[in-house]
N, C-alpha and C positions, 0 to 999 in steps of 0.2 A: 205744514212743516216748512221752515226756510233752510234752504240748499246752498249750501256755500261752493263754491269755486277756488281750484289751487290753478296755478299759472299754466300748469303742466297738461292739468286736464282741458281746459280754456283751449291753451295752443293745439292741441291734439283735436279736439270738437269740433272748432271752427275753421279749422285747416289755415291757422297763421303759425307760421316760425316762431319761436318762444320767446329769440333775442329781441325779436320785432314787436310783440306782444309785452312783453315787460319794459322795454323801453317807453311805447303808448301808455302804459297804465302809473310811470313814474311822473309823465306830462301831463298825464289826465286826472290824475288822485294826489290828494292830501297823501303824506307817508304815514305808512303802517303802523299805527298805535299800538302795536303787538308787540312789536320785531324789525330791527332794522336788516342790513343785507349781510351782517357778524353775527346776528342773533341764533340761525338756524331754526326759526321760526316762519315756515310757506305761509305767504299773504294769502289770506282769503278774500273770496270777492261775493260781494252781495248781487243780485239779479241788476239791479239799480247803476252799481258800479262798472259790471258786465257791460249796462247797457251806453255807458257813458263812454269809456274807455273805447268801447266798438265803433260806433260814431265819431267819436274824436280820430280815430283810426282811419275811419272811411274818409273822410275830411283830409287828412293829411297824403293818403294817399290814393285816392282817386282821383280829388279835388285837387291836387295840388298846391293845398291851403298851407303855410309855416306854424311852427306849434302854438306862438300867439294869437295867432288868427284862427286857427279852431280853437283855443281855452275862452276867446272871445266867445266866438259862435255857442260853444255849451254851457257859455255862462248865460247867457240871452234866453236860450234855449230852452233849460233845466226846468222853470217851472211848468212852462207851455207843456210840455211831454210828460211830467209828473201830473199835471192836470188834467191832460189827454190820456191817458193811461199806458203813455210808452214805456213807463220804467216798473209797470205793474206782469208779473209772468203772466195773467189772464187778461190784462187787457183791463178797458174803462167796464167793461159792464161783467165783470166775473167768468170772462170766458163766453158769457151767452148771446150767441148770435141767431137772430132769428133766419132759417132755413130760407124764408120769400124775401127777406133785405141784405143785400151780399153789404160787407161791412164794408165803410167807407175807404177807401184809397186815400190817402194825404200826399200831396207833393210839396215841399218845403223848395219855394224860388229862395237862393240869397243874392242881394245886391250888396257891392262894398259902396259906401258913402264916401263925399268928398271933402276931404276936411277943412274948416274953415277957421278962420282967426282967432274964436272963441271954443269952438269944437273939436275934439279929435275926429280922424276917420273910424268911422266903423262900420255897421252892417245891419244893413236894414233886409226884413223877413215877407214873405206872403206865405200865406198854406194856405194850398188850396184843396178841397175835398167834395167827394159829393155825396147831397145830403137826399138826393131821389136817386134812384138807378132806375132802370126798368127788371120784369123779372124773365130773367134768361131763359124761362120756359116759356114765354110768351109766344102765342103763335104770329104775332103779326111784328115781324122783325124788317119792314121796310122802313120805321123811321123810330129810329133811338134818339130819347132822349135822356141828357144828363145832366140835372138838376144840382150846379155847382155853389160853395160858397168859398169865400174869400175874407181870411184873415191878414191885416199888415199889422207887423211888429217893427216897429221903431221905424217907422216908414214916413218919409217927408209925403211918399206918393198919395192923391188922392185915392187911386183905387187898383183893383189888380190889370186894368188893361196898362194903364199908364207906369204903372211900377215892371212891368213883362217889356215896357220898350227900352228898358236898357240892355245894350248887347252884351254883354259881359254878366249877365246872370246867370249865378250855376243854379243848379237842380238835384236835388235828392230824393227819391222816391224814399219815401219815410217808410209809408207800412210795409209794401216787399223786402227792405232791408231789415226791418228787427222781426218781421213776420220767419226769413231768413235763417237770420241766427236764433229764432228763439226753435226751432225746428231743429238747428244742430243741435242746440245744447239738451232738448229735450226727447229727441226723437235718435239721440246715438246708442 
């Protein structure tokens, strides 16, 4: 069954002010094919939408990013995480995580680009994750290893060490944050 979302319960769940919440999701979403703000018709939100509108949020005020520089970022974004299964309520594999492989961690680096004569600036991605862990019951916990891989989106960089030497990279831990809110919205 798909669960919709009113503003009211969104702001309440996730412990964001509602003015601050509906103002993110006017930035972050197409408007309401229902009902405008005369209509008397509460926008509902799809998991998907949830998921966007949260992020673009995080972005703005964490990061300190302006509203077009996160509409960039989630437009970049959007299929990677639909692919990945961020905008899925269960995740890429139905929810089913096997007990011995703790599910991979994502950390999403952004660099902003420097624009050039033919270019605009924009924002080049790494996500990094890992694709071995060791298993936390193991008895021999003198030397961990963590078997990483590295994706660049729109990256001039050849690879992730060279793309990590820009000072000015922010950092989002991807999976703690929707792992986060999918536990408010589900587990209130």
């Amino acid at each position: 069954m798909i669960h919709f979302y009113t503003n009211r319960e969104l702001s309440r769940r996730l412990e964001i002010n509602l003015a601050r919440w509906k103002r993110w999701s006017r930035s972050f979403l197409p408007p309401d094919p229902l009902g405008g703000m005369q209509s008397g018709y509460a926008r509902q939100y799809s998991y998907k939408e949830v998921c966007k509108v949260y992020l673009g949020g995080f972005l703005l005020s964490h990061l300190k990013m302006s509203v077009p520089e996160s509409q960039e970022v989630l437009a970049d974004l959007s299929p990677w995480l639909k692919k990945n299964g961020f905008f899925d309520m269960n995740g890429p594999n139905d929810g089913k995580v096997s007990p011995h492989i703790p599910s991979a961690v994502h950390r999403l680096y952004i660099s902003r680009n420097q624009a050039t004569h033919n270019k605009a600036a924009g924002f080049s991605y790494l996500i990094r994750y890992s694709v071995d862990r060791p298993d936390p019951n193991s008895e021999d916990d003198r030397i961990i290893t963590d078997i990483i891989r590295d994706q660049l989106l729109n990256a001039g960089a050849v690879d992730g060490i060279a793309f990590l030497k820009d000072p000015f990279v922010l950092l989002v831990n991807l999976t703690p944050l929707f792992e986060s809110m999918k536990r408010r919205l589900v587990g209130f």
